[in-house]
C-alpha positions in Angstrom: -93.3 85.9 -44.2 -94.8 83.1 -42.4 -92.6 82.9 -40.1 -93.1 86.4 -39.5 -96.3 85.7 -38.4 -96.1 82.7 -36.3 -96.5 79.5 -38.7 -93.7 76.9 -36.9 -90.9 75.1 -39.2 -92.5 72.1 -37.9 -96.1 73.6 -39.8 -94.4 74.3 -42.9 -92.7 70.9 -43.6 -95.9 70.0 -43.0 -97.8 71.5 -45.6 -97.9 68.7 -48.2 -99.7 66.2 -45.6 -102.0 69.1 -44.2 -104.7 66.4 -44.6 -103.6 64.0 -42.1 -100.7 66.5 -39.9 -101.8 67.0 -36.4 -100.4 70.4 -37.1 -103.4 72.1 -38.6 -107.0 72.9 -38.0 -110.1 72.0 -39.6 -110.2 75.4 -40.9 -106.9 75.6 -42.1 -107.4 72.4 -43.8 -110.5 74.1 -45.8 -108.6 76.7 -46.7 -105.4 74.9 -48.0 -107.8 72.4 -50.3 -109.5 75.5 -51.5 -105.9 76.6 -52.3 -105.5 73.3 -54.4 -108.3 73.6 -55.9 -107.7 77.2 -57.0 -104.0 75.6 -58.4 -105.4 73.3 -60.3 -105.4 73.4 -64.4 -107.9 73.9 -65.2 -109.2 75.3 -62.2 -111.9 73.5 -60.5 -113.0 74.4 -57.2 -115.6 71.5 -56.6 -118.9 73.0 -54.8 -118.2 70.6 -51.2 -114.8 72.7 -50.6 -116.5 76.0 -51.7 -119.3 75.4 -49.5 -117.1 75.3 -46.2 -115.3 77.9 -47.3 -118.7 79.9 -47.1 -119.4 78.7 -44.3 -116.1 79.9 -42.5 -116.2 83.3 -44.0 -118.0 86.6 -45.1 -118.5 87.1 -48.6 -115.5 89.7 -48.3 -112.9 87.7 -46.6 -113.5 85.3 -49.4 -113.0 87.9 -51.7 -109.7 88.6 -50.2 -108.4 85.1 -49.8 -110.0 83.9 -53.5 -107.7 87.4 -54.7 -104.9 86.4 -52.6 -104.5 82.8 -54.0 -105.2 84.0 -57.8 -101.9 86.7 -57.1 -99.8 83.7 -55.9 -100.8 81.6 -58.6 -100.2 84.5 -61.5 -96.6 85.5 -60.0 -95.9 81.8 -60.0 -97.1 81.1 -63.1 -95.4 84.5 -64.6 -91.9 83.5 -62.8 -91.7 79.8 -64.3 -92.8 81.2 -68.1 -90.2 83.7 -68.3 -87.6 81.3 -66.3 -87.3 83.9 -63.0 -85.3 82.2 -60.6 -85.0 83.0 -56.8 -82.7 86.0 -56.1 -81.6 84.6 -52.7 -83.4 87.1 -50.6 -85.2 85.0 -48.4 -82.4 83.0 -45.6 -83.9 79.7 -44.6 -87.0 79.7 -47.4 -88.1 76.6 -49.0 -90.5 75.3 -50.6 -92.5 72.4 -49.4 -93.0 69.5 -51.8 -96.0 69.9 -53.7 -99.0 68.0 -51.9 -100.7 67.3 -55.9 
């Protein structure tokens, strides 16, 4: 799906040094340590990377992207308890090593 919509194979092997890559913006950046935080267990979203989410977005989009991060995290979380393993769907996927 991402590369569906235009993130490079150079931006996804990039993921797990989003910090420090060239590769993404400052806003991106908030948004992917919001997306730690939300991973975390327990989940602790510390009130400095809240805040610049807030100050990115509306209290909807934040809405939407706080909802879209808890899905990913339940269907990943659901998948590894009952031992669901990739059906071989996706050509070329991958996942980046985990930046925690």
């Amino acid at each position: 799906m991402s590369r569906q919509q235009g993130v490079s194979e150079a931006k996804l092997r990039a993921l797990a040094e989003y910090e420090t890559s060239p590769l993404f913006s400052d806003e991106e950046r908030a948004v992917l340590r919001y997306v730690d935080a939300m991973t975390e267990t327990p989940v602790d979203v510390p009130d400095e990377v809240f805040g610049v989410v807030r100050a990115l977005y509306d209290d909807g989009q934040i809405v939407e992207l706080t909802a879209a991060i808890a899905w990913e995290n339940y269907r990943a979380r659901f998948d590894h308890a009952l031992g669901v393993e990739a059906e071989g769907f996706s050509a070329r996927a991958y996942c980046p090593p985990s930046v925690v």
